[in-house]
N, C-alpha and C positions, 0 to 999 in steps of 0.2 A: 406619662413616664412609668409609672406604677404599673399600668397592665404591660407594657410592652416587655418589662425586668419579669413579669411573670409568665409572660408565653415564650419567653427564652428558656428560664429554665423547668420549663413545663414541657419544652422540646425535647432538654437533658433528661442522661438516667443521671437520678441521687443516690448514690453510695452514702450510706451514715460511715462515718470512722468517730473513734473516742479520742482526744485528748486529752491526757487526765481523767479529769469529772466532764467533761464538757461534752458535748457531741456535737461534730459540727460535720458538715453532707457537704462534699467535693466531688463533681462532676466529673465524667469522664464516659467514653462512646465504644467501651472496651466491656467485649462481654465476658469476658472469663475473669476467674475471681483474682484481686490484687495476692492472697497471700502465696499463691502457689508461682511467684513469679521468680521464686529463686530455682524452683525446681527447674520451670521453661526455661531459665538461662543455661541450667547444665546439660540440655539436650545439644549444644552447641558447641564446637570444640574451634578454639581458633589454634589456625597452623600460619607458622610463616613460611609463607612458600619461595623458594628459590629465584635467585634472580637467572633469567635464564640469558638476560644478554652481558652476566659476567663475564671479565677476560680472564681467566685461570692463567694465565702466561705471565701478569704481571703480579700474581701472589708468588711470597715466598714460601719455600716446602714447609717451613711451619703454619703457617696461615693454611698452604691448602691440604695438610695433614688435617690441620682442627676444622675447617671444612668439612673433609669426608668423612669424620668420627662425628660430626653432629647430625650427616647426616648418614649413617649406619653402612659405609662404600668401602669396599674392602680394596687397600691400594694393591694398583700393580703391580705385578713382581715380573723382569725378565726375563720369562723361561726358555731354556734352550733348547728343550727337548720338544722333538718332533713324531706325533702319534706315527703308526704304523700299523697295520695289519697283515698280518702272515698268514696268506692262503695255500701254500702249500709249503715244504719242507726241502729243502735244497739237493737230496741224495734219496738213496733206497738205505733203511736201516735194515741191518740182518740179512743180507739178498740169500736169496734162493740160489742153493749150486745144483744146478741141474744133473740126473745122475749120464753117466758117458752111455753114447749109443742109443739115447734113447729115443724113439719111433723108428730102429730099427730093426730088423729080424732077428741077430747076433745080439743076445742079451748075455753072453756068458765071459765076462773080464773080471780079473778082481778088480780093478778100481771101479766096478761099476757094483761088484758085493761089498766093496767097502762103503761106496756111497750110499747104497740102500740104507746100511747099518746106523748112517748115521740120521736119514731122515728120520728112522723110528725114531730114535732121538730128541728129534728137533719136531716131532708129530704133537706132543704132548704140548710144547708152545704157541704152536697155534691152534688149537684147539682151545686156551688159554685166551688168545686174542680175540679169536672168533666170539667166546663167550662177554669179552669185552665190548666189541660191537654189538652183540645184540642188549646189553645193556641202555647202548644210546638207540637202537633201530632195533624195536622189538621182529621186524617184520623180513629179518634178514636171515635167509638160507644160502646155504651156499653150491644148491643146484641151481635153484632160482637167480641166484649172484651172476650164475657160470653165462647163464642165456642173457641177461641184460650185459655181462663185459660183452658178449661177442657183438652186440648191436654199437656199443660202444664203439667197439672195434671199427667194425664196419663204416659206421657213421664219421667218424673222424678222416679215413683213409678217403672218402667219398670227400665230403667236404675240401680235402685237401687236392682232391683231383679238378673241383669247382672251384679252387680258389675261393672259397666261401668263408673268411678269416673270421668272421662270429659266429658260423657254428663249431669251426675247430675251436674255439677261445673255449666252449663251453666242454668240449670232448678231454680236452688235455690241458693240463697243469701248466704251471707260468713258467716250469722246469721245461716243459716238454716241448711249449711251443715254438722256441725256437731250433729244438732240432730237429722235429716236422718241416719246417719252413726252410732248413738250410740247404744248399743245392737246388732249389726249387725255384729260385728267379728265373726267367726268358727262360721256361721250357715247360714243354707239353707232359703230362703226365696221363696215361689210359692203367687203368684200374678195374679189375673183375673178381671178384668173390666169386667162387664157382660152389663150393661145396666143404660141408668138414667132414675131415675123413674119419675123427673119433671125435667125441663128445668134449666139447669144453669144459674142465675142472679145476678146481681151486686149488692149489698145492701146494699154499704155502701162507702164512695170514702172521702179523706181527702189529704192535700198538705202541707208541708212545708220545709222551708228552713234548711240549714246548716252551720253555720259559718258564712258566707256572705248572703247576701238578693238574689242572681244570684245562686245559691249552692241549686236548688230544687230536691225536691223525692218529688211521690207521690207512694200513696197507697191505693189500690182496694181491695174491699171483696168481695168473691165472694159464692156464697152460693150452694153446690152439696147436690143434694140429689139423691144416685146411688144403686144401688146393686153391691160387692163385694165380690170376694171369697178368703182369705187367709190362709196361713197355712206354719207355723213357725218348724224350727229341726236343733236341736243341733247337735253336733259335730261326736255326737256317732248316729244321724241317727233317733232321735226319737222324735216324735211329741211333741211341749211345748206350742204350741199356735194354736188356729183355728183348721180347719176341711179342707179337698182337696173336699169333699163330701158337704157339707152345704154350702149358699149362702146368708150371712147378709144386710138388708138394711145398709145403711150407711148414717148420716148425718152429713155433714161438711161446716166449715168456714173459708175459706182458704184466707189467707190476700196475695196478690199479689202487688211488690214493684219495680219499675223504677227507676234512675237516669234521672230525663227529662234534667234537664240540657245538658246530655253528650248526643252528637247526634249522638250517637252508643248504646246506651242504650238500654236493654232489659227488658223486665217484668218478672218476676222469683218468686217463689215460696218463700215468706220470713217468714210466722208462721203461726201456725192452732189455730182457738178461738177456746177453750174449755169451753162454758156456766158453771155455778155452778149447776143448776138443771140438768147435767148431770150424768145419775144414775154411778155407778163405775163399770168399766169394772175386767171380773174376774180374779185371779192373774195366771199369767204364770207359767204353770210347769217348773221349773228351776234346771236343772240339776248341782246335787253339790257330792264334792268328798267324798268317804266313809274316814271316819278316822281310820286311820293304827291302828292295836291291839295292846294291851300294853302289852309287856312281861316281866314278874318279873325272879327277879335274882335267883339262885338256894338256898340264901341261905333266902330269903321270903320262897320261894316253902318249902322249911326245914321247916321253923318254923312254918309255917300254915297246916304242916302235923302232927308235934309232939303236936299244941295245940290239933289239932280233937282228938287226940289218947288219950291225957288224958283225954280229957271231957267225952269221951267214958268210961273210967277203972271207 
């Protein structure tokens, strides 16, 4: 019995420990030392974890207020308001007035030296905007501006002849798109850029904010004077507008509009100025439905047979 009580704990380690005076050796199969073992218990953090298959529906708002404060849940609030983002600006601020006569040979009216008078005027403001823009688009001139509106230009009016409604979406503004688009159902459209007859330029450039003072658009005018060939057919196939054969000068004011803010932003086709001294173009042959005969009853037919008859006797 004797050796067997000794190859047991001859197995064991013997830890000495003191009590009091005494010392007395308690076994144990644990190799790390007993006093450091408050230290290992702080390496452990006990959390009470949530019960996940609680019914919140049968807490009351108190209970599940002090719920979401224990556990750090910011309660929700009704909000009513609904984001937005505004990509383009609803109107032309400041438009450009075109002076009278112009791309004509006859430059000599006064309201067209009164108009000059006041561009100079209104020069110093955009030259003011322009320097605004190149604040956000270091990379921005406005010869260089002039040749990309015209592709602009181009691109858009194509697109729109391809019924291509995602590269127009990308040419023109949210303003714009539907009046590209309007008149435009069940009919043919042929489109030809032939040539510019003077050099695209900028005539006009203006900035401002929206909402916030950091919320910028600007907007560029740019001035084409091209030759163009168009020609318009309804549904049934037949000419309502323009000529495939003839070749019109064209002169235009086409206001060009960026979000600078957004530094993905694009310049896009946003309204065309139409001067008041512009003479009125001629009205579209518009194909309209014939209206159905009206047929009378047998017993009209009777009576507008037996009046002739007597007026006759």
């Amino acid at each position: 019995m004797a050796n067997t009580l000794l190859t047991k704990f001859s197995a064991m380690r013997l830890v000495p420990t003191v009590i009091g005076k005494q010392s007395v050796r308690t076994t144990t199969s644990k190799h790390w030392n007993p006093k450091f073992k408050k230290l290992r218990a702080q390496k452990y953090m006990k959390i009470n974890l949530p019960n996940m298959n609680e019914d919140f529906s049968s807490l009351s708002k108190e209970r599940l207020r002090q719920k979401m404060k224990e556990r750090g849940v910011m309660p929700p609030r009704p909000w009513m308001d609904r984001p937005f983002y505004i990509s383009a600006t609803g109107g032309v601020f400041e438009a450009y007035v075109p002076p009278e006569g112009d791309g004509k040979a006859s430059i000599v009216s006064p309201t067209r030296a009164k108009q000059a008078a006041e561009l100079l005027q209104k020069k110093s403001k955009s030259m003011m905007a322009i320097r605004k823009i190149k604040s956000f688009d270091e990379d921005f001139d406005s010869t260089e501006f002039a040749r990309l509106a015209q592709d602009i230009y181009v691109k858009a009016h194509e697109s729109l002849v391809n019924d291509d409604k995602l590269t127009l979406r990308q040419c023109v503004t949210e303003k714009a798109y539907p009046e590209f688009r309007h008149n435009a159902h069940m009919k043919t459209i042929r489109w030809k850029f032939l040539e510019s007859l003077e050099p695209p330029r900028v005539v006009h450039a203006r900035c401002t904010d929206i909402v916030t003072k950091d919320n910028i658009f600007g907007q560029v005018t740019v001035r084409f004077h091209t030759r163009q060939q168009l020609s318009v057919y309804d549904r049934f196939g037949r000419l309502i507008h323009g000529s495939d054969i003839l070749a019109k000068d064209v002169l235009e004011y086409i206001v060009f509009e960026k979000h600078l803010s957004n530094l993905y932003g694009t310049w896009r086709i946003h309204e065309k100025i139409i001067p008041d001294w512009t003479p009125p173009k001629e009205p579209s042959k518009l194909t309209r439905v014939a209206p159905a005969p009206v047929v009378e009853s047998k017993e009209i037919v009777e009576a507008n047979v037996d009046q002739k008859t007597a007026v006759a006797e």
